[in-house]
PyMOL Python script that loads the backbone (N, CA, C, O; Angstrom):
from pymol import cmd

cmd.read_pdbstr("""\
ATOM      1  N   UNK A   1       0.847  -1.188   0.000  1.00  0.00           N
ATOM      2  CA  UNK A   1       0.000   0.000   0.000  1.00  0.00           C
ATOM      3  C   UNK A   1       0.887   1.244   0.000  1.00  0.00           C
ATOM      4  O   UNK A   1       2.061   1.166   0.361  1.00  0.00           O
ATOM      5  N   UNK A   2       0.443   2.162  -0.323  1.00  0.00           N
ATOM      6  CA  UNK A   2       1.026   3.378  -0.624  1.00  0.00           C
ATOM      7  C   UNK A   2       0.837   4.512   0.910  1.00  0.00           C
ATOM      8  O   UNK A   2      -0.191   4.683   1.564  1.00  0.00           O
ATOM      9  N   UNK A   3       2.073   5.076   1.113  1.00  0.00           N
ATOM     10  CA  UNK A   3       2.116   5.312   2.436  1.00  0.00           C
ATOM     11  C   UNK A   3       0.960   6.346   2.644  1.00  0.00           C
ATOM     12  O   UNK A   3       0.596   6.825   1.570  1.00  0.00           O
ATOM     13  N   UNK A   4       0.209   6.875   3.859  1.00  0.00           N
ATOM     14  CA  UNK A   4      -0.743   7.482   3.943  1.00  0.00           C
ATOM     15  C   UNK A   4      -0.442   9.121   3.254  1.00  0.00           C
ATOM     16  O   UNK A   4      -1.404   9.779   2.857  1.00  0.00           O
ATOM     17  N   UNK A   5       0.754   9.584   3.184  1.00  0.00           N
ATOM     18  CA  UNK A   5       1.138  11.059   3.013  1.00  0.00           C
ATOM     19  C   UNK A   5       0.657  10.885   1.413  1.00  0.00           C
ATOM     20  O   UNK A   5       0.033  11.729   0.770  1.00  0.00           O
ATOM     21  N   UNK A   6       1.051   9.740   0.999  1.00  0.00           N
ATOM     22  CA  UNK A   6       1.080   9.748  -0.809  1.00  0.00           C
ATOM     23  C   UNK A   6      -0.263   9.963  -1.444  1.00  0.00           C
ATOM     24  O   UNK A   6      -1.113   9.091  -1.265  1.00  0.00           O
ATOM     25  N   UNK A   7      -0.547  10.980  -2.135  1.00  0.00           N
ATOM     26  CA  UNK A   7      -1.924  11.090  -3.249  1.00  0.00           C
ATOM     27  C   UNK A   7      -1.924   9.589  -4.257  1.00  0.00           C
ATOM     28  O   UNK A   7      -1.050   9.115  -4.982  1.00  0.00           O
ATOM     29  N   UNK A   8      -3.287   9.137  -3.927  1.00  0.00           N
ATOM     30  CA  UNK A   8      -3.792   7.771  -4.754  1.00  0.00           C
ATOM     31  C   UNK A   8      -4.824   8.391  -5.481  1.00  0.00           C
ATOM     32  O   UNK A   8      -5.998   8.518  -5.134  1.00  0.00           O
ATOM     33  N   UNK A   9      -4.112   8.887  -6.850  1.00  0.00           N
ATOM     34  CA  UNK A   9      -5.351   9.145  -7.861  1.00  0.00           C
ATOM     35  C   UNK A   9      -6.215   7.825  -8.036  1.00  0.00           C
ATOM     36  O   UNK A   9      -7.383   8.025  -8.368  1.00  0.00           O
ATOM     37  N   UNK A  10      -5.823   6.515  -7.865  1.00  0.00           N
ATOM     38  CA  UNK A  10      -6.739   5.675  -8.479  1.00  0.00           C
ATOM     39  C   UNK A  10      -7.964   5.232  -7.843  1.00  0.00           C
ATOM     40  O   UNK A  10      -9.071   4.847  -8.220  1.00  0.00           O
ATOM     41  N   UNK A  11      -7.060   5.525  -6.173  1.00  0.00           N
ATOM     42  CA  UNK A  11      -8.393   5.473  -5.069  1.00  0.00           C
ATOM     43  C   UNK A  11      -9.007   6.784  -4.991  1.00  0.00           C
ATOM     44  O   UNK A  11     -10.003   6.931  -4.282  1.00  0.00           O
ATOM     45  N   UNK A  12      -8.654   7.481  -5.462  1.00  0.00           N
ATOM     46  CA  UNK A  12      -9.802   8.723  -5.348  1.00  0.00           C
ATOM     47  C   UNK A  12     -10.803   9.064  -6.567  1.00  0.00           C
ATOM     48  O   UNK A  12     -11.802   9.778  -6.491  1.00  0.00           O
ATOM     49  N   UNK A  13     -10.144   8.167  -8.100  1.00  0.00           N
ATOM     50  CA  UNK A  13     -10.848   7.811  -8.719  1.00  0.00           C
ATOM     51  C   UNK A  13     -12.268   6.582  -8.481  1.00  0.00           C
ATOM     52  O   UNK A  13     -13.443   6.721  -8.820  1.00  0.00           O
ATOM     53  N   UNK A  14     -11.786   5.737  -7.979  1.00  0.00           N
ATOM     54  CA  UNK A  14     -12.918   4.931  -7.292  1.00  0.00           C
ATOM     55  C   UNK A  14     -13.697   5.144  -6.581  1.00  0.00           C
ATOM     56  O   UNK A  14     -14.864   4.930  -6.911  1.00  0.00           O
ATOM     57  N   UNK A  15     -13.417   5.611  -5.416  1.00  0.00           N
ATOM     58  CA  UNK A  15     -13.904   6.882  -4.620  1.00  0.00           C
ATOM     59  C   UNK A  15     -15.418   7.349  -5.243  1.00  0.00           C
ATOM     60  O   UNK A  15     -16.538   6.996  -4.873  1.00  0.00           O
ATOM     61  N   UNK A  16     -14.958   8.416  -6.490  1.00  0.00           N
ATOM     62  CA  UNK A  16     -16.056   9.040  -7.085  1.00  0.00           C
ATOM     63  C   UNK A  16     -16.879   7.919  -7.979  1.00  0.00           C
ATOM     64  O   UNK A  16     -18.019   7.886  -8.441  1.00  0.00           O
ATOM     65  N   UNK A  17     -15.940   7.167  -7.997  1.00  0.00           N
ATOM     66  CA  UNK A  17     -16.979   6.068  -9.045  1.00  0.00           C
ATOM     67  C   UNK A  17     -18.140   5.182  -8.166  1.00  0.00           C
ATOM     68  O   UNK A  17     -18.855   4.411  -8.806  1.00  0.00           O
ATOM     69  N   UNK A  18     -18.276   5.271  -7.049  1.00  0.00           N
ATOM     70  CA  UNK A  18     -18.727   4.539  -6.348  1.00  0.00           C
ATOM     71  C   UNK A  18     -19.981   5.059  -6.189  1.00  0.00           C
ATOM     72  O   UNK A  18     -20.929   4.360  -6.548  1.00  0.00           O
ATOM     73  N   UNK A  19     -20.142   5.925  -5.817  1.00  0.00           N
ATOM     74  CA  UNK A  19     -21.676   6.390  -5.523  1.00  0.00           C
ATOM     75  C   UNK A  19     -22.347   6.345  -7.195  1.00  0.00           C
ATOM     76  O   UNK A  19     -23.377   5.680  -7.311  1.00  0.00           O
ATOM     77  N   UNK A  20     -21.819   6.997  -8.415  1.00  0.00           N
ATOM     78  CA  UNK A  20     -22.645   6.844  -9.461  1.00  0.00           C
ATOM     79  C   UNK A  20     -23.082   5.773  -9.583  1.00  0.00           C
ATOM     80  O   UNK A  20     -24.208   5.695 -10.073  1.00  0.00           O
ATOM     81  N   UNK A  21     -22.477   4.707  -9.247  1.00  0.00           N
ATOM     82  CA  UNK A  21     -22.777   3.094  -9.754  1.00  0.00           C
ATOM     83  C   UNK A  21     -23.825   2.875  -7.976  1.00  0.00           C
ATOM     84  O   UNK A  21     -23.367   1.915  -7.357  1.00  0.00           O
ATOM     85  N   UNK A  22     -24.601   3.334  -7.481  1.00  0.00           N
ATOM     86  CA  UNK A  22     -24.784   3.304  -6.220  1.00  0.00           C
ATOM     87  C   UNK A  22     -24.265   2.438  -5.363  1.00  0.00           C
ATOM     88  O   UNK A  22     -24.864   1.551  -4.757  1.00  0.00           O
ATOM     89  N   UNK A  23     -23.223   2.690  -5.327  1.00  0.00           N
ATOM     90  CA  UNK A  23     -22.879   2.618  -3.618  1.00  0.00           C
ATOM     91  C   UNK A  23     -21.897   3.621  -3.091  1.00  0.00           C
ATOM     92  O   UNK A  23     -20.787   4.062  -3.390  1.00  0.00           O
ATOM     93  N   UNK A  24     -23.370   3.875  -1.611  1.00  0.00           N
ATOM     94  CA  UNK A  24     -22.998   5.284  -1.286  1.00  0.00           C
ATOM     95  C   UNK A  24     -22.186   4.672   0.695  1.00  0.00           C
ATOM     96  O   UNK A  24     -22.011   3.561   1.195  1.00  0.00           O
ATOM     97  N   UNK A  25     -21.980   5.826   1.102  1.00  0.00           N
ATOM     98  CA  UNK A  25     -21.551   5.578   2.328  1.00  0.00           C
ATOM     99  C   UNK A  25     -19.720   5.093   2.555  1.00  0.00           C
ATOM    100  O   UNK A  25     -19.228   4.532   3.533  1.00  0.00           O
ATOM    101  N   UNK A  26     -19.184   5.445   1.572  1.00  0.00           N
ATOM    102  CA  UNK A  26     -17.525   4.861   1.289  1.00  0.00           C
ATOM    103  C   UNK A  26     -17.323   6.436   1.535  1.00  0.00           C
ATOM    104  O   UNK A  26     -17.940   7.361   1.007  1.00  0.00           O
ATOM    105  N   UNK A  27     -16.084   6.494   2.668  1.00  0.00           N
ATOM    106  CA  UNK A  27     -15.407   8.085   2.731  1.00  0.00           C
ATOM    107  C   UNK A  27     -14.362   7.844   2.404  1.00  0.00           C
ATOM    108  O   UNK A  27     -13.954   8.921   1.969  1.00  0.00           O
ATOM    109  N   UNK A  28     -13.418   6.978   2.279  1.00  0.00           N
ATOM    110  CA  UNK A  28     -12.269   6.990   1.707  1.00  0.00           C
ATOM    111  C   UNK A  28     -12.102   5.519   0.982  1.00  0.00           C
ATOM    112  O   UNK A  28     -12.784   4.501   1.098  1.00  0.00           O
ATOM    113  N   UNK A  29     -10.897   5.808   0.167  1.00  0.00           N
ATOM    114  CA  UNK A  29     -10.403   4.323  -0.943  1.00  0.00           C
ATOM    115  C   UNK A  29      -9.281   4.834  -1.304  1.00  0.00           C
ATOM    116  O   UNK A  29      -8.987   5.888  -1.867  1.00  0.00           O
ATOM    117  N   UNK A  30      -8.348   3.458  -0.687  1.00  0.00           N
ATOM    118  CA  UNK A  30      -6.742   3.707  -0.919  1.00  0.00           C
ATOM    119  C   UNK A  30      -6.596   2.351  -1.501  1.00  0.00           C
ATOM    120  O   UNK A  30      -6.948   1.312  -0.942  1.00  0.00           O
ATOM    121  N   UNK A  31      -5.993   2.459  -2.784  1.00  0.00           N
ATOM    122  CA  UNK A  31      -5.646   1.240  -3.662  1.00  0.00           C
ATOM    123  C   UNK A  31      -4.019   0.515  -3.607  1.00  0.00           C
ATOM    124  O   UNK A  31      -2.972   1.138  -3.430  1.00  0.00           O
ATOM    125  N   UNK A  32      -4.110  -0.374  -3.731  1.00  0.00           N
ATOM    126  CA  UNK A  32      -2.353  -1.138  -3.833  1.00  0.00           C
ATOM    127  C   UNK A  32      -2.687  -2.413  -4.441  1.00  0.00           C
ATOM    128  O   UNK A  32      -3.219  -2.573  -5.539  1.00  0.00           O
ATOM    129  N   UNK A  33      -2.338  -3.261  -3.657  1.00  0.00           N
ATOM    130  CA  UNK A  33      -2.233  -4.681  -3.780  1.00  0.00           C
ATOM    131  C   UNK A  33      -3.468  -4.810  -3.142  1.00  0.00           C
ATOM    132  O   UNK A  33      -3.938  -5.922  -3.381  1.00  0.00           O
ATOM    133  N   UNK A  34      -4.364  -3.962  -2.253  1.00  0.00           N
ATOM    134  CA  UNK A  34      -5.496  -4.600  -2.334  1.00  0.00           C
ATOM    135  C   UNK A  34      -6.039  -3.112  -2.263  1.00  0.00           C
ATOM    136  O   UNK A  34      -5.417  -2.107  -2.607  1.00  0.00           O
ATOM    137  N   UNK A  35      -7.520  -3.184  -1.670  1.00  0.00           N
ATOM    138  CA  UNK A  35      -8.707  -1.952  -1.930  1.00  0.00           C
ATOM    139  C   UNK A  35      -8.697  -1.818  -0.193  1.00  0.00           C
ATOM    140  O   UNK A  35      -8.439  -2.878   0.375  1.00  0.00           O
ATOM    141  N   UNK A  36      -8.907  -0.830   0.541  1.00  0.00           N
ATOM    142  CA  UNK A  36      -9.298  -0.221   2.048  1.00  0.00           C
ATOM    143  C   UNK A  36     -10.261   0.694   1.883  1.00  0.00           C
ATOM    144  O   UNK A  36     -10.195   1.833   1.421  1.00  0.00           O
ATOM    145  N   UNK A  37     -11.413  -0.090   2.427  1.00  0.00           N
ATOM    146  CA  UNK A  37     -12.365   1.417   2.452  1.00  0.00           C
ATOM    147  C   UNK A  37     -12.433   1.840   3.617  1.00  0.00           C
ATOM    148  O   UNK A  37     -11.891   1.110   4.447  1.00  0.00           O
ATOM    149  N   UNK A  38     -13.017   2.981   4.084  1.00  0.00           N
ATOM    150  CA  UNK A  38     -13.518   3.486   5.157  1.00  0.00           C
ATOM    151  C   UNK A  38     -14.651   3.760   5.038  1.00  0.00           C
ATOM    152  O   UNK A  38     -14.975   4.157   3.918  1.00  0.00           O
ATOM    153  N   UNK A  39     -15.522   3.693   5.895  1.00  0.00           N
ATOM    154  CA  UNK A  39     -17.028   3.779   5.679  1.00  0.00           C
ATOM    155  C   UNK A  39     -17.676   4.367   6.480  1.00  0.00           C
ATOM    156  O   UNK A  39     -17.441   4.017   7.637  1.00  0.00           O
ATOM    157  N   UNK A  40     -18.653   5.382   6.322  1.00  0.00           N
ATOM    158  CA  UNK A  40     -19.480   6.287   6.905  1.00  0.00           C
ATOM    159  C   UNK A  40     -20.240   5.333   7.949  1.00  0.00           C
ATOM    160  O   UNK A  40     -20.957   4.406   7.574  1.00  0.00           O
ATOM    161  N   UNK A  41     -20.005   5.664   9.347  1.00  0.00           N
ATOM    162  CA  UNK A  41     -21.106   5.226  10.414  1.00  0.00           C
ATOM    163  C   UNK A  41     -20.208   3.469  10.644  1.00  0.00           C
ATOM    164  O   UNK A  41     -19.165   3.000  10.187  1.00  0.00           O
ATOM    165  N   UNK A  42     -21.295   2.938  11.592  1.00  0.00           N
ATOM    166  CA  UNK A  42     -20.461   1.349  12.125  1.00  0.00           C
ATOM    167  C   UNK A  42     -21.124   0.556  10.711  1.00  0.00           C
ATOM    168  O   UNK A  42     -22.132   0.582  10.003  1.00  0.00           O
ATOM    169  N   UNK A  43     -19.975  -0.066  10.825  1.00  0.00           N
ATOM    170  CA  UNK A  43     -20.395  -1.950   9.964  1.00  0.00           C
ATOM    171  C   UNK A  43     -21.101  -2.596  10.096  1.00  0.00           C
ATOM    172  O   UNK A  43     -21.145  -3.055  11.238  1.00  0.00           O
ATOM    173  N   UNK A  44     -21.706  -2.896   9.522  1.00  0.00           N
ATOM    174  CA  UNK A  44     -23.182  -3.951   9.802  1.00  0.00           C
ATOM    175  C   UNK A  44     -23.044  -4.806   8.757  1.00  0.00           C
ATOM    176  O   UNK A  44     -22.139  -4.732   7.926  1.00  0.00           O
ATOM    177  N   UNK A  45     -24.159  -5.847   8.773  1.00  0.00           N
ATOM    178  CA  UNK A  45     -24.099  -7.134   7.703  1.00  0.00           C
ATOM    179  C   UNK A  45     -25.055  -6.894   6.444  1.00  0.00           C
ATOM    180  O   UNK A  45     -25.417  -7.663   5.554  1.00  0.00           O
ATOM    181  N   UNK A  46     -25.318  -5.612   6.680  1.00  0.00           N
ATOM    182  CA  UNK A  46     -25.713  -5.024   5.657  1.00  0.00           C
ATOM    183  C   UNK A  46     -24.841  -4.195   5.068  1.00  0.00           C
ATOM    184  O   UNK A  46     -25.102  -3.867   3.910  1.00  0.00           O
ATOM    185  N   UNK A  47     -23.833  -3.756   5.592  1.00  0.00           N
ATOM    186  CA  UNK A  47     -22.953  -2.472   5.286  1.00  0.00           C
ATOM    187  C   UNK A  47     -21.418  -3.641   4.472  1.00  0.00           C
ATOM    188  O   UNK A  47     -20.673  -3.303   3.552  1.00  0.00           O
ATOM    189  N   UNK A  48     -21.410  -4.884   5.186  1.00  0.00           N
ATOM    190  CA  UNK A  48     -20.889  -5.784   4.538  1.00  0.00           C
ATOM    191  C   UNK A  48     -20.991  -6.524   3.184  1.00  0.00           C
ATOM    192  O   UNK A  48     -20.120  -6.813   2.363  1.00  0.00           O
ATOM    193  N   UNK A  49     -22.869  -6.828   3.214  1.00  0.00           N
ATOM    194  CA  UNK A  49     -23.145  -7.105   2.183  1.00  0.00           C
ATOM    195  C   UNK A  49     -23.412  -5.906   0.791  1.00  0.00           C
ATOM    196  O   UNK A  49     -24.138  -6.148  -0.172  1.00  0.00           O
ATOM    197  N   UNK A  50     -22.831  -4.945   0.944  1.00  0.00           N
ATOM    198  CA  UNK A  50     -22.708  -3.916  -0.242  1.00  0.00           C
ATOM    199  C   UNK A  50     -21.449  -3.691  -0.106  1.00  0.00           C
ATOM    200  O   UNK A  50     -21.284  -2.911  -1.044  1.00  0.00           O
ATOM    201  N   UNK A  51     -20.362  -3.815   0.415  1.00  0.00           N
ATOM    202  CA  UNK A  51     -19.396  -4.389   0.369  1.00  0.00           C
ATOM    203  C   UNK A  51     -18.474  -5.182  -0.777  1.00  0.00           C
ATOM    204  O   UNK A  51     -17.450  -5.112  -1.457  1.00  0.00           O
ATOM    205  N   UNK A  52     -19.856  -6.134  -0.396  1.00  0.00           N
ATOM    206  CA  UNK A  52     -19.324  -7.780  -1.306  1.00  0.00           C
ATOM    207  C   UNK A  52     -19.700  -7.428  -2.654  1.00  0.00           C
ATOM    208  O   UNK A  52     -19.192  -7.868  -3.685  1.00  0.00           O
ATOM    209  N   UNK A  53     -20.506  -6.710  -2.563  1.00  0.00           N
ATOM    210  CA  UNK A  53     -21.102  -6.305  -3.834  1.00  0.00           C
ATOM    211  C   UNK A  53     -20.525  -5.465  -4.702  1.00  0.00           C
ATOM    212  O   UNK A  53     -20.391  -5.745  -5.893  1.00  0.00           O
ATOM    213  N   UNK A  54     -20.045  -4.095  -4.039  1.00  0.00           N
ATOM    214  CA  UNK A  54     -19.048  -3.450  -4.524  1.00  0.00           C
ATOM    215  C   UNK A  54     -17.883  -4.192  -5.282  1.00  0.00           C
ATOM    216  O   UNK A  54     -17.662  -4.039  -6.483  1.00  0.00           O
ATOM    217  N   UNK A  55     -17.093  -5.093  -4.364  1.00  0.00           N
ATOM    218  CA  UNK A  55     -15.915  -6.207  -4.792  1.00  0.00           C
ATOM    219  C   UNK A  55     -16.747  -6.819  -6.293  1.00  0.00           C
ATOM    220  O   UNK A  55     -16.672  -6.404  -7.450  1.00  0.00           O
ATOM    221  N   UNK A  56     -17.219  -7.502  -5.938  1.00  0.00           N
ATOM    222  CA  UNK A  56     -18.076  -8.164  -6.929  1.00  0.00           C
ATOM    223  C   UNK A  56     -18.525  -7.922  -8.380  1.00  0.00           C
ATOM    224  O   UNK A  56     -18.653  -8.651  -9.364  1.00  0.00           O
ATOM    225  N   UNK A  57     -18.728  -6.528  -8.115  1.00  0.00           N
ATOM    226  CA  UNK A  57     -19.469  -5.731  -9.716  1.00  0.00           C
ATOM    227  C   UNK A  57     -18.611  -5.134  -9.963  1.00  0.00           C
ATOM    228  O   UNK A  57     -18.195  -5.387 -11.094  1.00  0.00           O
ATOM    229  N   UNK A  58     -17.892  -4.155  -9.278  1.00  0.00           N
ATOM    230  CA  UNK A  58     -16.458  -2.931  -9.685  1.00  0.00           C
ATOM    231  C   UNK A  58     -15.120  -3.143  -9.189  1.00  0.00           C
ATOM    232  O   UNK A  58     -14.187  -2.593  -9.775  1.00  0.00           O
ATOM    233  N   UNK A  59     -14.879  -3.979  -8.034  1.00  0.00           N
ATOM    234  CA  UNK A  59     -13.381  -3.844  -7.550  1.00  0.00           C
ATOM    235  C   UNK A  59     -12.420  -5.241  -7.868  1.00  0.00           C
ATOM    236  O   UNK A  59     -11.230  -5.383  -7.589  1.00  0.00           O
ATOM    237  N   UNK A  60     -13.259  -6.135  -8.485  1.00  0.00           N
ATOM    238  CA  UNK A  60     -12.471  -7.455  -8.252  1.00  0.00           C
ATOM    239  C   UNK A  60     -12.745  -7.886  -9.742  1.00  0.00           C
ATOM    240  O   UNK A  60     -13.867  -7.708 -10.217  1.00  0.00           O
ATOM    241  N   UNK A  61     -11.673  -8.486 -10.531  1.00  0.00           N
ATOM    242  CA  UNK A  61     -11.699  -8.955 -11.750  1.00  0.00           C
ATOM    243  C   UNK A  61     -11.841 -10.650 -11.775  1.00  0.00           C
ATOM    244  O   UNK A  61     -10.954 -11.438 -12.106  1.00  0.00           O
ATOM    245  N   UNK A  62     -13.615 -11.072 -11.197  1.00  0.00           N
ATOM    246  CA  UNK A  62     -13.600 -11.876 -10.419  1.00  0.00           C
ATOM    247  C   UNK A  62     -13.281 -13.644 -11.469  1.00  0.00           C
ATOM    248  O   UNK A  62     -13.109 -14.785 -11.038  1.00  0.00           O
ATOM    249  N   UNK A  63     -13.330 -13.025 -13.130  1.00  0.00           N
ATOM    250  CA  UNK A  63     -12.965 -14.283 -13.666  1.00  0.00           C
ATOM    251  C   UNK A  63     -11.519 -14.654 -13.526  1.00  0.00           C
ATOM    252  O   UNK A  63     -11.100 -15.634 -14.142  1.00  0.00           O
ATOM    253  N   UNK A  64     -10.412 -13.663 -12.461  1.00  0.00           N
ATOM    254  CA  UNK A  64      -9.311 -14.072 -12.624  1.00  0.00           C
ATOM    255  C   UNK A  64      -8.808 -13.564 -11.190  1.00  0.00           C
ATOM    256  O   UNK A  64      -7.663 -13.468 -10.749  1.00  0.00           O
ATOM    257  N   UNK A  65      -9.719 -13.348 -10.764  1.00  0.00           N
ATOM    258  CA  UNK A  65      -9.292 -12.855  -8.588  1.00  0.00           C
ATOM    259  C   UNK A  65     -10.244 -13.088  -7.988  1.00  0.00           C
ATOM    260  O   UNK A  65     -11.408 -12.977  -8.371  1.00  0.00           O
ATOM    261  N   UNK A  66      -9.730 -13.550  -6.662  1.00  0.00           N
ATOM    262  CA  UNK A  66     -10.315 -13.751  -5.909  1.00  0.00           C
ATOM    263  C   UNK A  66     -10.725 -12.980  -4.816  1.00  0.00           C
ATOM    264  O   UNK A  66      -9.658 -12.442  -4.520  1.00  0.00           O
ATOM    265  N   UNK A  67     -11.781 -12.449  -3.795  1.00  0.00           N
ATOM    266  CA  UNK A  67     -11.294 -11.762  -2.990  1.00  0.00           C
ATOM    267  C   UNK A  67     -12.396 -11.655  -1.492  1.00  0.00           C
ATOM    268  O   UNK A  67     -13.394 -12.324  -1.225  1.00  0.00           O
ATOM    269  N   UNK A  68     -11.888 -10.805  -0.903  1.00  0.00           N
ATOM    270  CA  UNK A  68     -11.879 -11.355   0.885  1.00  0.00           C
ATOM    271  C   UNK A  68     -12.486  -9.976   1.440  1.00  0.00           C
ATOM    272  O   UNK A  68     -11.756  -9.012   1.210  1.00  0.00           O
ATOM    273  N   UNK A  69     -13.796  -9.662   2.193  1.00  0.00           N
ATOM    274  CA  UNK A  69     -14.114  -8.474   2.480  1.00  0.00           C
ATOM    275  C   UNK A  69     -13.581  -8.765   4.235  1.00  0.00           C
ATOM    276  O   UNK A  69     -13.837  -9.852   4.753  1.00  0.00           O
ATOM    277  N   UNK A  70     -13.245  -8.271   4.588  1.00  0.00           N
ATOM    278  CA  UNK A  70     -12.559  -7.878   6.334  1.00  0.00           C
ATOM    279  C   UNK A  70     -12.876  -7.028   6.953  1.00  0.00           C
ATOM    280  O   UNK A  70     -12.946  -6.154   6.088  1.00  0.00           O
ATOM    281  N   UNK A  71     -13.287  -6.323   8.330  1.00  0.00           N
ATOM    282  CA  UNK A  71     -13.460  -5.648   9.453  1.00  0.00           C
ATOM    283  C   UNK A  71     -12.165  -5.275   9.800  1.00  0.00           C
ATOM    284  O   UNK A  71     -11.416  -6.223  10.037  1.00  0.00           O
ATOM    285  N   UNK A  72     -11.723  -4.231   9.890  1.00  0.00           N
ATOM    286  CA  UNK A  72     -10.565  -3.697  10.543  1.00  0.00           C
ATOM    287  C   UNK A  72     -11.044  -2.773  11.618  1.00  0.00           C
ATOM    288  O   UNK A  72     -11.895  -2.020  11.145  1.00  0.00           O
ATOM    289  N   UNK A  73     -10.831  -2.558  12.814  1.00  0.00           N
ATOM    290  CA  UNK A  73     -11.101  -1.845  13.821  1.00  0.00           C
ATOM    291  C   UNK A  73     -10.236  -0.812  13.938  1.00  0.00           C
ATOM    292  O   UNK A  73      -9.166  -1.290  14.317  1.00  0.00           O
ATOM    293  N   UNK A  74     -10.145   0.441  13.799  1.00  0.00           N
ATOM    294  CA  UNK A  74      -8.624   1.295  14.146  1.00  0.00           C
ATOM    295  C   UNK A  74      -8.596   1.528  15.465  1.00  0.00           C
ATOM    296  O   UNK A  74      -9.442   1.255  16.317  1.00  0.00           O
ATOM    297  N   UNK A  75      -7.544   2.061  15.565  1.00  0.00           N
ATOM    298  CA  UNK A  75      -8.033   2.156  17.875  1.00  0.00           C
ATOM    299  C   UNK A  75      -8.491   4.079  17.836  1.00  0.00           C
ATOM    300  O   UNK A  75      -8.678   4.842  18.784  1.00  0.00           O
ATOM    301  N   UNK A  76      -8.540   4.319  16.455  1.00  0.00           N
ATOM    302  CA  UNK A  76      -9.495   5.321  16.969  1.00  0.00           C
ATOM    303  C   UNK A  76     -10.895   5.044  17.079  1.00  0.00           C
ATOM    304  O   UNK A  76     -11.531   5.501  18.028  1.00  0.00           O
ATOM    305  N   UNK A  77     -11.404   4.380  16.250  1.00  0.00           N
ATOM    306  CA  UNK A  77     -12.869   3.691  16.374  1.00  0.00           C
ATOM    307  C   UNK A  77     -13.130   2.365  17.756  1.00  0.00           C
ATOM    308  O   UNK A  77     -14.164   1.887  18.225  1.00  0.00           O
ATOM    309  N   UNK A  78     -11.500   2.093  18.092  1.00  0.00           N
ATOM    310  CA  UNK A  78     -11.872   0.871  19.110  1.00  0.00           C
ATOM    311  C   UNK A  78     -12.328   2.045  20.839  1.00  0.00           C
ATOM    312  O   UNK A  78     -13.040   1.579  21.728  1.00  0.00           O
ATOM    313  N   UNK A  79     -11.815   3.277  20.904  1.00  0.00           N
ATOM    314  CA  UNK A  79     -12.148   4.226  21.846  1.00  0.00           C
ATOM    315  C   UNK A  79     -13.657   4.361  22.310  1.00  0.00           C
ATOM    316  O   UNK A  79     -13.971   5.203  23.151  1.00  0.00           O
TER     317      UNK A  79
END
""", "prot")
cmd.dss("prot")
cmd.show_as("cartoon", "prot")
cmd.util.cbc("prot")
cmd.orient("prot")
């Protein structure tokens, strides 16, 4: 991943691509070797399952990747 100081045109391209294609509620997207979102409000299994969906339709080139949606807690959100 690209260190936090560094501008990710591609995640800030995705970013905006996300709500046109509806899905809304993503505040940030930093791209590398994999996708990190941050997401407006707590995680839910609904907030997961658009998620998967996101991966699914726009982030994952799924006839040739595979891929893994995860919960990351930061310890500013674990406060």
């Amino acid at each position: 991943m690209l260190k936090p100081e560094i501008l990710d045109p591609q995640g800030q391209a995705v970013q905006r691509a996300l709500p046109r294609l509806g899905f809304d509620g993503v505040r940030d997207v930093r791209q590398g070797k994999r996708f990190e979102l941050e997401m407006d409000g707590p995680v839910d299994d609904t907030v997961l399952d658009r998620v998967r969906e996101m991966a699914r339709t726009f982030l994952a080139n799924t006839v040739i990747e595979d891929f893994d949606v995860r919960v990351e807690v930061t310890e500013e959100e674990s406060r």
